[in-house]
C-alpha positions as CSV (number, residue, x, y, z in Angstrom):
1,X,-22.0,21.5,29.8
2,X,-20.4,23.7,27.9
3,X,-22.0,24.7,24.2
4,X,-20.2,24.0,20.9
5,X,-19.4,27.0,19.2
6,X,-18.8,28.5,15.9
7,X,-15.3,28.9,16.3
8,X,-14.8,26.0,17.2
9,X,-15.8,23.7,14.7
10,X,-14.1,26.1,12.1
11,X,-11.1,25.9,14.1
12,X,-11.5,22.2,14.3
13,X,-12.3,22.1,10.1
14,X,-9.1,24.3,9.9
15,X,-6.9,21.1,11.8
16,X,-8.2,18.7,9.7
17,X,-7.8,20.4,6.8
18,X,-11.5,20.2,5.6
19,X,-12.7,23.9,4.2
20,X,-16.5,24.1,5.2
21,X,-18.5,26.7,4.1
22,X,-20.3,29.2,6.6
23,X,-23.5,27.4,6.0
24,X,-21.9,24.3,6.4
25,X,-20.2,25.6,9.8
26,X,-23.8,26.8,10.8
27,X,-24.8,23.4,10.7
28,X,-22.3,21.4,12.0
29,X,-22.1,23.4,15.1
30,X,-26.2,23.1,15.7
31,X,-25.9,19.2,14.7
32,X,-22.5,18.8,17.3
33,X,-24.3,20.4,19.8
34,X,-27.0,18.0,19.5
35,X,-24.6,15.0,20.1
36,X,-22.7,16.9,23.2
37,X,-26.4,16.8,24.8
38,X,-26.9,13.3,24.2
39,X,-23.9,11.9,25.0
40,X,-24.6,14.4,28.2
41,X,-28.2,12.8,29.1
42,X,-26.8,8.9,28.5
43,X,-24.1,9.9,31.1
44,X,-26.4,11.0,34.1
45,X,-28.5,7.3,33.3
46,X,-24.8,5.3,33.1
47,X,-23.6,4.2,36.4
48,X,-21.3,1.8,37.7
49,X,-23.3,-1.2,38.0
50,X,-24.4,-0.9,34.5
51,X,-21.3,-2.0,32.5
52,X,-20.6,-0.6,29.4
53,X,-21.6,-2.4,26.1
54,X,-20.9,-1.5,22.5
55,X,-23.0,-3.8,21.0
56,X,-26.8,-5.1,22.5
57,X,-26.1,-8.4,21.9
58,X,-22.9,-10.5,22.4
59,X,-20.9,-11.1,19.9
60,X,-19.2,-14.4,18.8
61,X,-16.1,-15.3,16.0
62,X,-16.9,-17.9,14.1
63,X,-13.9,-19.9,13.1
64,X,-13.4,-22.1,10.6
65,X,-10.5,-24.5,9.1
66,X,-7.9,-22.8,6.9
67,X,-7.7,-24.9,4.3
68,X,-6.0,-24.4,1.3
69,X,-7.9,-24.5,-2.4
70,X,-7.5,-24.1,-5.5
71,X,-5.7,-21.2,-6.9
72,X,-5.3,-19.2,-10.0
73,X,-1.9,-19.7,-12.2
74,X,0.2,-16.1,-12.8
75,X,-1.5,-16.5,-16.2
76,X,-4.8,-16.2,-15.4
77,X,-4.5,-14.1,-12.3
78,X,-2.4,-11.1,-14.9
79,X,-5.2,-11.7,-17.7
80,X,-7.3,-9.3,-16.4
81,X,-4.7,-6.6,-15.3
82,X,-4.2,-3.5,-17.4
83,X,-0.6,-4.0,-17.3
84,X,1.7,-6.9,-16.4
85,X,5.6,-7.4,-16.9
86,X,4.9,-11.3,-17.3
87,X,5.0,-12.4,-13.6
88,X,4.0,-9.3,-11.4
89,X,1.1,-6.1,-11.6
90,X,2.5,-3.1,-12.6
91,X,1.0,0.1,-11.5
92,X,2.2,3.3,-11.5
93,X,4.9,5.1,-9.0
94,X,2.6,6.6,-5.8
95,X,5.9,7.7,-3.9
96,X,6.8,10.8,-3.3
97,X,3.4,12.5,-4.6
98,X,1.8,14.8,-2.5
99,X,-0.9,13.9,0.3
């Protein structure tokens, strides 16, 4: 196995754009480390007759009927809303801001 580094998780901070602190880097890198050594140890106990699982038990959707009740009129649903033109929300532009 090969062992996380410091460089690497600031390198990796850097690609996603999240600034981290040298104490913060410190961390991460002992706490990554960690994980690559335990995702390590369940690999050598995982074999092919196991299958794989991502829950413990199964799980099941519960379905039910889509029936249709009552609603609220435009009235009431806009009586709560900081700002309305009458019939629709309004809320302010979000286009073109920067992400």
């Amino acid at each position: 196995m090969s062992e996380i580094t410091q460089e690497q998780v600031a390198h990796l901070a850097n690609l996603a754009r999240i600034a981290l602190t040298p104490h913060e880097i410190e961390s991460l890198t002992s706490e990554l480390g960690s994980i690559v050594d335990n995702v390590a140890k369940v690999s050598e106990v995982a074999t092919p007759d196991v299958p794989a699982t991502s829950h413990p038990i199964p799980l099941q959707n519960v379905y039910r009927d889509d029936v249709p009740g009552a609603t609220l009129t435009t009235e009431q649903a806009l009586a709560g809303a900081p700002d309305h033109d009458g019939s629709r929300f309004r809320v302010t532009a979000i286009l073109g801001e920067e992400q």
